[in-house]
C-alpha positions in Angstrom: 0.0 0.0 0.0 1.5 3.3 -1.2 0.9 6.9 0.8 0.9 8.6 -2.8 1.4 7.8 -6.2 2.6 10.3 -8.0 1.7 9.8 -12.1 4.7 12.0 -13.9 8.2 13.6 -14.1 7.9 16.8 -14.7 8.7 19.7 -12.9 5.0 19.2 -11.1 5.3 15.8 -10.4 8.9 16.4 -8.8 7.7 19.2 -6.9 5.1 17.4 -5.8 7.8 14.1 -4.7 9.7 17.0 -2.7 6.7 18.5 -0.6 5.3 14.3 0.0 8.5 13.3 0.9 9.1 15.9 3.2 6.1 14.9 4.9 7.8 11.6 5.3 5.1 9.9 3.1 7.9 8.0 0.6 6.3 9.1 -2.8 6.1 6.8 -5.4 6.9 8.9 -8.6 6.3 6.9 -11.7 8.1 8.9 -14.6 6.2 8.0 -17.5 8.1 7.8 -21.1 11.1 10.3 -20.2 12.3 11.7 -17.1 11.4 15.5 -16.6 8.6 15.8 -19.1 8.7 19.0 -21.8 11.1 20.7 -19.7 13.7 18.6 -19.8 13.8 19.2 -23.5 14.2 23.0 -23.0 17.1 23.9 -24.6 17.5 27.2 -21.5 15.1 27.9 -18.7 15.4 31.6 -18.8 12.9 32.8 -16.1 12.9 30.5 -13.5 13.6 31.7 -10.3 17.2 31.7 -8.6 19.0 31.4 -12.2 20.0 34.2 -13.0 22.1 33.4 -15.8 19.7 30.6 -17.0 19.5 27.1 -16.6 19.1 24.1 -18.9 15.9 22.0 -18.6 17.7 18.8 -18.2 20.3 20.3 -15.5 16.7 21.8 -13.9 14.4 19.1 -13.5 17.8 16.5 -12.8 18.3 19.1 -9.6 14.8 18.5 -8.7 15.1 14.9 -8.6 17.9 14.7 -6.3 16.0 16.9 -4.4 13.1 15.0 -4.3 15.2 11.7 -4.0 17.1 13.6 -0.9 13.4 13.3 0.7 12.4 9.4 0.7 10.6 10.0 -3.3 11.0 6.9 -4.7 11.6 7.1 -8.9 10.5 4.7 -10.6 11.5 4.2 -14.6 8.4 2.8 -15.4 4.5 3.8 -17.2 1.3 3.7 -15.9 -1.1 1.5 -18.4 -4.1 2.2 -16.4 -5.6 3.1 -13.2 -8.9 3.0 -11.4 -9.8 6.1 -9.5 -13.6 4.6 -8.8 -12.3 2.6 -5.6 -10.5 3.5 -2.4 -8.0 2.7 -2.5 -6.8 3.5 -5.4 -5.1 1.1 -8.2 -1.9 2.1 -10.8 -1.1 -1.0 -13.0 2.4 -0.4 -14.4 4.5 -2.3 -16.9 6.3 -3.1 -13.5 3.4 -4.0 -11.4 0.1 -3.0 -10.3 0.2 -0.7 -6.9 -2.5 0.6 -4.0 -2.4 3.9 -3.3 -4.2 5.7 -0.8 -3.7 9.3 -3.1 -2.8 9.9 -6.3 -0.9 13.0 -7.6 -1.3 13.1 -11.8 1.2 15.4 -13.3 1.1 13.6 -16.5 1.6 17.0 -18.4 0.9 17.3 -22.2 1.9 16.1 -25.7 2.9 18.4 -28.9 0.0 19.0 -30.7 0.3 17.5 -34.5 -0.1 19.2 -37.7 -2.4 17.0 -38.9 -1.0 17.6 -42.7 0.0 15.2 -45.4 3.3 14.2 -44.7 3.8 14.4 -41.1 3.2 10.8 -40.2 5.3 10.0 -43.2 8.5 11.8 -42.0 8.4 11.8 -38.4 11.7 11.0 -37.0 13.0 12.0 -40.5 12.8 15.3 -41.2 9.5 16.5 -38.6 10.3 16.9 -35.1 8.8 18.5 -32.6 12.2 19.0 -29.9 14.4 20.9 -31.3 16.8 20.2 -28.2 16.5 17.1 -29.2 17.1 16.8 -32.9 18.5 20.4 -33.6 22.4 19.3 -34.1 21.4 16.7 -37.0 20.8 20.2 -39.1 23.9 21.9 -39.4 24.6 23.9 -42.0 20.9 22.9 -43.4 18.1 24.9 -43.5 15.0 24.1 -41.2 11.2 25.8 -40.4 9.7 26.1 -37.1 6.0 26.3 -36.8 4.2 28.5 -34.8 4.2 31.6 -33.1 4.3 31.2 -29.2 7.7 31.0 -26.8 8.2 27.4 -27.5 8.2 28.8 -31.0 9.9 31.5 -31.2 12.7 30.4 -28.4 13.9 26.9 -29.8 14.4 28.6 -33.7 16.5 30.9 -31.7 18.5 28.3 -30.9 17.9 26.1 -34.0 20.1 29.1 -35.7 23.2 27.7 -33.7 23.2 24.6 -35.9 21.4 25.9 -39.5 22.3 28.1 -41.7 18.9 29.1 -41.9 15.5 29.2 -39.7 12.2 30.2 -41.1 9.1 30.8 -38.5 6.0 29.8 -40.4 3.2 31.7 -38.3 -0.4 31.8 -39.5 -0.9 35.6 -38.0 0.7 38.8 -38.7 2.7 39.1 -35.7 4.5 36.9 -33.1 2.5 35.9 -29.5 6.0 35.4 -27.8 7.3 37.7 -25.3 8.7 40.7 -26.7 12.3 39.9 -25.0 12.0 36.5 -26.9 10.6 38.2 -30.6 13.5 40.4 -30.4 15.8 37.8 -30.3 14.3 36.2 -33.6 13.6 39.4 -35.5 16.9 41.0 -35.5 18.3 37.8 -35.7 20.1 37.9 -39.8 19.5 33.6 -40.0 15.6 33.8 -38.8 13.0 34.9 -41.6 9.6 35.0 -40.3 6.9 33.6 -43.3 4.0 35.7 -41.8 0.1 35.1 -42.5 0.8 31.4 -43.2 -0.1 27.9 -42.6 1.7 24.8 -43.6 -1.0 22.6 -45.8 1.5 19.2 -46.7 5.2 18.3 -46.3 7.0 17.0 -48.5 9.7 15.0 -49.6 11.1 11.5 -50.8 13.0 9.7 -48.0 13.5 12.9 -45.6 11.8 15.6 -45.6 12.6 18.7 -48.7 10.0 21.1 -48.6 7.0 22.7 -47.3 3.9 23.5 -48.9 2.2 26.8 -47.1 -0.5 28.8 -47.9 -1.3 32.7 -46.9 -4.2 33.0 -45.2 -5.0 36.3 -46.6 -4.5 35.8 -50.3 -4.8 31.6 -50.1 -1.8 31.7 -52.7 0.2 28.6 -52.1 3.7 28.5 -52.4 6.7 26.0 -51.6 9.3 26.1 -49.1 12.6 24.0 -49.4 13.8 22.9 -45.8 15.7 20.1 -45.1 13.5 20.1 -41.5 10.5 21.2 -39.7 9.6 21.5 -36.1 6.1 21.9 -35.2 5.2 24.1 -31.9 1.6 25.0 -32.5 0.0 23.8 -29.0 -0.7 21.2 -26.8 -2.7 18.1 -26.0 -3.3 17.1 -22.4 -2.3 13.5 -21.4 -5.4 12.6 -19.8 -6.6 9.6 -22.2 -6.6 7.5 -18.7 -8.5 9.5 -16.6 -11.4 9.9 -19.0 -14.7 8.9 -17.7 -13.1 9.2 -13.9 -12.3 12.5 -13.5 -14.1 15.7 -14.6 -12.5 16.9 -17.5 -12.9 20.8 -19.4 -13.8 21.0 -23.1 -10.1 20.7 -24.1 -9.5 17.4 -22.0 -7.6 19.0 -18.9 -8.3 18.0 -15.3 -10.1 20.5 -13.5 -9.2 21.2 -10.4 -9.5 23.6 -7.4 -7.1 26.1 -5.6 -6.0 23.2 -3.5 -5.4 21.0 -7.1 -8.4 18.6 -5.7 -10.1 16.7 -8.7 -13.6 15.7 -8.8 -12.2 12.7 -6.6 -11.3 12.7 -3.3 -7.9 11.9 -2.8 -6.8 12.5 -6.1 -5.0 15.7 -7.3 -3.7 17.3 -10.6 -0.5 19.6 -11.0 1.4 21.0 -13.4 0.3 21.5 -17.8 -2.2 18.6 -17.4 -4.7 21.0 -15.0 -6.0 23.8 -16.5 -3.7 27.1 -15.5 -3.5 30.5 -17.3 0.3 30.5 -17.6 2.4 27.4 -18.6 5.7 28.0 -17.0 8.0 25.9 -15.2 6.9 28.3 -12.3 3.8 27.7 -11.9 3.7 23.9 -12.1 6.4 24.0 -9.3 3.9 25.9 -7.1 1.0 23.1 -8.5 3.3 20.5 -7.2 3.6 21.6 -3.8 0.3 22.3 -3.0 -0.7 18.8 -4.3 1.8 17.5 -2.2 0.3 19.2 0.9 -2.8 18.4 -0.1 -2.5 14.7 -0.2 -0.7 14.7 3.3 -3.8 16.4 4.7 -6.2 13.8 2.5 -4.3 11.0 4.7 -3.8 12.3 7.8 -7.5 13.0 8.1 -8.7 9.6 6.8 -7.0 8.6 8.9 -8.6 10.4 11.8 -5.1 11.8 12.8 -4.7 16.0 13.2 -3.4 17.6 10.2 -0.3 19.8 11.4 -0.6 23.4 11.3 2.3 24.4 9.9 4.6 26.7 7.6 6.6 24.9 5.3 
């Protein structure tokens, strides 16, 4: 019998291990497919608290680990196939094993939202990627497209222009939605050309990807693109396929939650991208984290009929 499960790696999920650990419950943090979730594969964290100079998101959410590890959290290298939240207590079947938890924390956080174009299946893995931390030093001296128009965006063809020689921003709208510290980087940057008023209708090549086929918006002329690589950055889907029909979800598929990240089931709480917030920052998932954490200390401690302390952590 586990104290808490916590679903995901992220900086949410590991904020969430620090704050349960330190409430000597020994989390159970199950990472899911990679450790750290989309913010491991941030090239710089620029505006996270107490890094000044920036921080990688590996180097970030590796620190919180240890952290979380210094506590009693548990990591496990492992993903969740399925739970059932209609039962206390609660039951997480791994590829590992199958676990009873007496709270679950689901920080599960989101997936890149595809293109849905001609194409993308096709090349995925050869030519369209969607981490350009990941996959940006296979394009040296080649010439690549981001698309979108957000921070993710407009930050990782910033540093795509390390490796290629050049970077165009395929954005469907007439101006950038980044912040203006991160559009200034890209517009008076001499290897970024922004493609303005455009969307992306089929990609193309033979083998690996060559070219893009984009159309304007305003004039629907259509027009070809030749890139040797494309990143897509145009949103996000919430991981929430296994909570469906368990938890109440929004419109979009999030987890809605209250203040104190309580779901519509007792017991089980939601942190970090995967719960609806207004501002998807490593920040702000951090704080999700260790309220959940809290929160499923004071879930226990008061089924079982002990006195929550009253404390300042």
């Amino acid at each position: 019998m586990e104290e808490v499960v916590i679903i995901g790696s992220g900086p949410a999920g590991l904020s969430a291990g620090i704050y349960a650990g330190r409430a000597l419950l020994s989390p159970l943090l199950i990472t899911g497919n990679a450790l750290g979730g989309q913010a491991a594969t941030t090239n710089e964290v620029e505006n996270y608290p107490g890094f000044p100079e920036g921080i990688g998101g590996m180097e970030l959410t590796q620190r919180m680990q240890q952290q979380a590890e210094r506590f009693g959290a548990r990591v496990h290298m492992d993903e969740v196939l399925e739970v059932n939240l209609r039962e206390h207590p609660f039951t997480v079947k791994t590829y590992g094993g199958t676990y009873e938890a007496k709270s679950i924390i689901i920080a599960t956080g989101v997936s890149p939202r595809t293109l849905g174009v001609p194409g993308e299946a096709e090349f995925k893995g050869r030519g369209v990627s969607y981490c350009a931390t990941c996959d940006g030093f296979f394009y040296k001296d080649k010439e690549v497209a981001v698309v979108g128009g957000g921070d993710a965006a407009v930050e990782e063809a910033v540093f795509l222009a390390r490796f290629a020689t050049k970077v165009y921003i395929v954005h469907r709208r007439n101006r950038l939605r980044a912040q203006k510290v991160v559009q200034q980087r890209a517009l008076e940057h001499d290897k970024i050309e922004v493609v303005w008023d455009s969307v992306v209708t089929e990609i193309l090549g033979e083998g690996t990807v060559t070219g893009l086929r984009i159309r304007n918006v305003k004039t629907e002329v259509e027009s070809t693109l030749a890139i040797d690589g494309m990143f897509s950055y145009i949103g996000n889907v919430p991981n929430t396929e296994l909570f469906e029909g368990q938890l109440d979800l929004d419109e979009r598929g999030y987890i809605i939650t209250d203040r104190r990240m309580r779901t519509s089931v007792p017991g089980v709480f939601a942190a970090g991208d995967v719960q609806e917030r207004a501002l998807l920052q490593v920040a702000t998932a951090v704080a999700g984290g260790a309220i959940a954490g809290v929160q499923a200390e004071k879930f226990i401690a008061e089924m079982e009929g002990d006195t929550y302390p009253d404390r300042q952590w």
